[in-house]
Every structure is written in structure tokens, then in C-alpha cells.
N, C-alpha and C positions, 0 to 999 in steps of 0.2 A: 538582677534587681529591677523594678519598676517603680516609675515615677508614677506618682499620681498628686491633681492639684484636690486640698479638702478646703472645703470653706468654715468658718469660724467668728464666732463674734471678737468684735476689736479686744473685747478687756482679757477673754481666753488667749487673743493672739499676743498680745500685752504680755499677761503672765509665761508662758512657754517660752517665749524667747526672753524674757529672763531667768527660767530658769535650766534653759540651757545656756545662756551662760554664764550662771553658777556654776555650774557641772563641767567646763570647759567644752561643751559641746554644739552641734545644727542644732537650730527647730528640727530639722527631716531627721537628723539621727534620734534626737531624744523621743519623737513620735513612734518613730519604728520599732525602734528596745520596745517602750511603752505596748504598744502594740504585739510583739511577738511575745511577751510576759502574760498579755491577757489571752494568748494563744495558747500557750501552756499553760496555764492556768485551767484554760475549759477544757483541754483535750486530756486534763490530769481526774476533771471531774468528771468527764462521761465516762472513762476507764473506769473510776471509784463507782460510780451510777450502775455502771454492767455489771460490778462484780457482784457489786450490794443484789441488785436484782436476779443476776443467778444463784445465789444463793440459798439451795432448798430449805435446809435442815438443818438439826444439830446431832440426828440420827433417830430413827423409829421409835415412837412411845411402846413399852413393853407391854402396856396395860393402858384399861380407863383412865381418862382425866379423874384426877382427883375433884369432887365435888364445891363449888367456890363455898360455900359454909363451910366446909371444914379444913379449908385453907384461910380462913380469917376466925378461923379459935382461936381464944389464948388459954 
């Protein structure tokens, strides 16, 4: 683990340390959680981002496109 000092406005640092101790918890724990949730978080959406983007097809059109007039017949 590493310590790091962050800086913050009083009313932000206000709020967090009461709302770790709502939670029975540190400022430094409830940042960290906080913190490693917003890490999983991205590295859940670049995974989704790659898959999305590799993905070619739904498999070869057999034939021409159907013409857009005659896909808005009724």
C-alpha cells in the first residue's frame, strides 16, 4: 500500500470524514474503496470498448442491399 497526501476543498473534506463515519470507517479507507470501484469501473469499460470495437459482423450479406425505398413500403 502507498500513502499519498491529496488536497481538497474544506466543505469536500467536511463531507468525507463524515461520511466515513457514517460507515464506521478512515477518510483514507473510504477514499481508496472509492477509488479502486472507479478502477474497476474503467478497466470493465475499456474491456466492453475492445469487444464492441472488434467486433466485425453478423456474417456476410448473401446478396445486394435491399434498396432504402423499398424497405420503407408499406
Amino acid at each position: 500500500m502507498k500513502n499519498v497526501t491529496i488536497t481538497m476543498e474544506d466543505a469536500a473534506a467536511e463531507w468525507v470524514r463524515i461520511e466515513a463515519a457514517k460507515r464506521g470507517s478512515s477518510v483514507s479507507r473510504l477514499v481508496g474503496e472509492w477509488l479502486a470501484e472507479k478502477m474497476r469501473q474503467e478497466d470493465a469499460y475499456v474491456q466492453a470498448m475492445r469487444e464492441a470495437l472488434g467486433f466485425e459482423t453478423w456474417g456476410a450479406s448473401s446478396g445486394p442491399y435491399v434498396p432504402r425505398n423499398t424497405l420503407f413500403e408499406r
